[in-house]
N, C-alpha and C positions, 0 to 999 in steps of 0.2 A: 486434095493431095497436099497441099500447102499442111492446113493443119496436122496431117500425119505427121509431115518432116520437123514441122514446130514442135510437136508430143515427143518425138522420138530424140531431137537436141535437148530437150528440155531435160528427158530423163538420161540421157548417159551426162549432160553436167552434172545432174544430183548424184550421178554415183560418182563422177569424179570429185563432188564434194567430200563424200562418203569415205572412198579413199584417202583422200589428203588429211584428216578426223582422225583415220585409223591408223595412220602412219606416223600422226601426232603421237597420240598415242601408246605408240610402240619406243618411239625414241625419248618422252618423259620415263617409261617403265624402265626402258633402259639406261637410263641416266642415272636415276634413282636407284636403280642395284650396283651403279657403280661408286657412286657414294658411300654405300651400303658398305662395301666390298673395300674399301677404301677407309671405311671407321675400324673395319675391324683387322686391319690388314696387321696392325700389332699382336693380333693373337692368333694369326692366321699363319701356317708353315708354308713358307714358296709352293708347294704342288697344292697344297687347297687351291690357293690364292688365284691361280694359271687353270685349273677344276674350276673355282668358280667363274671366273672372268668368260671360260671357252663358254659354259651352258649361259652363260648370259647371252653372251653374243648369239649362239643358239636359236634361243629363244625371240631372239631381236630380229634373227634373217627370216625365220618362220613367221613371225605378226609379220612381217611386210610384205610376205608374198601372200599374206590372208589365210594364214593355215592356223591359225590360233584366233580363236573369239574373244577371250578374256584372259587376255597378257599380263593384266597385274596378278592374277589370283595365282598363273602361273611365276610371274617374278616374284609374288611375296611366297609363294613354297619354297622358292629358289632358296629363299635368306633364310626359310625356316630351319635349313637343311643342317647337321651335327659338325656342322666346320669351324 
């Protein structure tokens, strides 16, 4: 019995490792499009600018509820975007 309960703490730490990884993560990707967003903000019209900022953040509340696998591939389409 012991060692179930030892097996079973073991593995919800590792996913709470897992999570705290992926929630990393989410907040370097989103960082980094705001910088993004922020270089280009000179060529950018106030409604792109508020456009891109909203699907960033978007994208940022979705990685951290785990609805997104691969945030950057989604934040770099983000900047690839004709704005």
């Amino acid at each position: 019995m012991c060692r179930v309960t030892a097996t079973l703490l073991s593995v919800f730490g590792l996913a709470t490792l897992a999570g705290a990884e992926e929630s990393f993560e989410c907040g370097r990707a989103y960082q980094d499009m705001l910088r993004v967003i922020e270089a280009k903000q000179s060529t950018l019209s106030p409604q792109a600018e508020v456009v891109l900022r909203r699907r960033a953040l978007r994208l940022y509340d979705a990685c951290l509820t785990g609805d997104l696998e691969h945030p950057g591939e989604l934040f770099a389409k983000l900047d690839r975007t004709g704005y």
